[in-house]
C-alpha positions in Angstrom: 30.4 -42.7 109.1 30.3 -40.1 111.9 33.3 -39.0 110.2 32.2 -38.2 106.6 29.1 -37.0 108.5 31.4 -34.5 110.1 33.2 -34.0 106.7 29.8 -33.1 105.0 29.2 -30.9 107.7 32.3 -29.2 107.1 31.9 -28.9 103.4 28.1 -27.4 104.1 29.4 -24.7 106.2 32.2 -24.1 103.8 29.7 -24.0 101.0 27.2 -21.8 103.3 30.5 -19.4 103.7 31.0 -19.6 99.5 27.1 -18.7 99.4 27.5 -15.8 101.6 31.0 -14.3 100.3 29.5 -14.6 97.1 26.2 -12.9 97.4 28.2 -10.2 99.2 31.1 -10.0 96.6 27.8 -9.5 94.3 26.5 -6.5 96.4 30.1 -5.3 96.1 29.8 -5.5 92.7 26.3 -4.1 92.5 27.3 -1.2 94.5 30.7 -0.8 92.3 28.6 -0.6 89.1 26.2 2.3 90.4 29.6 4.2 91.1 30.6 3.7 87.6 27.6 4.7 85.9 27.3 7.4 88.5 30.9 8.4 87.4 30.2 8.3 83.9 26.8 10.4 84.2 29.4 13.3 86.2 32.1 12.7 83.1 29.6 13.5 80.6 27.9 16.5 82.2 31.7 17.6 82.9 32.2 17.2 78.8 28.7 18.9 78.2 30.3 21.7 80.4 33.7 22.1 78.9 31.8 21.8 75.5 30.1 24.8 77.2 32.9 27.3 77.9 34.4 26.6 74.9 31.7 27.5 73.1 31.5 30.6 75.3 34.9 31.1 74.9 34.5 31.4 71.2 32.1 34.0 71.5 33.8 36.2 73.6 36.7 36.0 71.1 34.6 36.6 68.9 33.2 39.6 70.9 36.8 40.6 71.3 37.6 40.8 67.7 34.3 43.0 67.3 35.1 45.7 69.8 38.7 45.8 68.6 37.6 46.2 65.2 35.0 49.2 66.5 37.5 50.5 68.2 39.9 50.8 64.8 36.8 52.4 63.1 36.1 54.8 65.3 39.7 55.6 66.3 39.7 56.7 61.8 36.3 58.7 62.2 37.8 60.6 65.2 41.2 61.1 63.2 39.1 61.7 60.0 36.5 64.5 62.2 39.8 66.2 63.3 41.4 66.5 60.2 38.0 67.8 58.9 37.9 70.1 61.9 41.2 71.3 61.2 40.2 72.0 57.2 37.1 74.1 58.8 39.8 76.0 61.3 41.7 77.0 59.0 39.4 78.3 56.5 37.3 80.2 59.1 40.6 81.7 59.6 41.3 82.5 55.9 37.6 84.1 55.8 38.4 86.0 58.9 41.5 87.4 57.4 39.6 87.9 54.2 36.8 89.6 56.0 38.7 92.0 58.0 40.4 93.0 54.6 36.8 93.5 52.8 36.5 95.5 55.9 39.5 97.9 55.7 39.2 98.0 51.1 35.1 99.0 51.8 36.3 101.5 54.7 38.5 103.3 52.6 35.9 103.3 49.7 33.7 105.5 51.8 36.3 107.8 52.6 37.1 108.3 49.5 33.5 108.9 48.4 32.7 111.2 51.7 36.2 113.2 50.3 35.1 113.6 47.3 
């Protein structure tokens, strides 16, 4: 009897040890668990993010394509406004010309008529 009193002993203590690595196999657990959903909680907000600067990254493109397309249209008013400049140039010229020559016919028309 003393020995299967020592026996039970032994198999309480090794139960007592079962309890024990168990409960703290279960904190383990516990503990692993609040990682995970801590980790999942940090991969979403990291999705929600990326989603984020993708959609930003659209919009500068988008931005992008606007200016460049500005920058077409005002590149033809500017080549338009000097080929209308150019039109005006030469035709102040022309009247120029034309008015020094109105000047010289009407200066002669005088002389004529003070000569006369």
């Amino acid at each position: 009897t003393g020995e299967i009193s020592t026996q039970i002993g032994a198999m309480q203590a090794a139960t007592s040890d079962s309890v024990t690595a168990i409960k703290e196999i279960g904190g383990t657990i516990g503990r692993i668990a609040e990682i995970t959903a801590t980790i999942a909680a940090a991969v979403e907000e990291q999705g929600a993010a990326t989603n984020e600067i993708a959609r930003n990254v659209q919009q500068a493109a988008s931005g992008t394509t606007e200016v460049a397309t500005n920058i077409t249209e005002v590149d033809r008013g500017a080549a338009e406004t000097g080929s209308a400049s150019s039109q005006v140039l030469s035709s102040a010229q022309s009247l120029s010309s034309e008015s020094n020559r109105l000047k010289l016919e009407v200066g002669k028309f005088l002389n004529t008529i003070r000569a006369a």
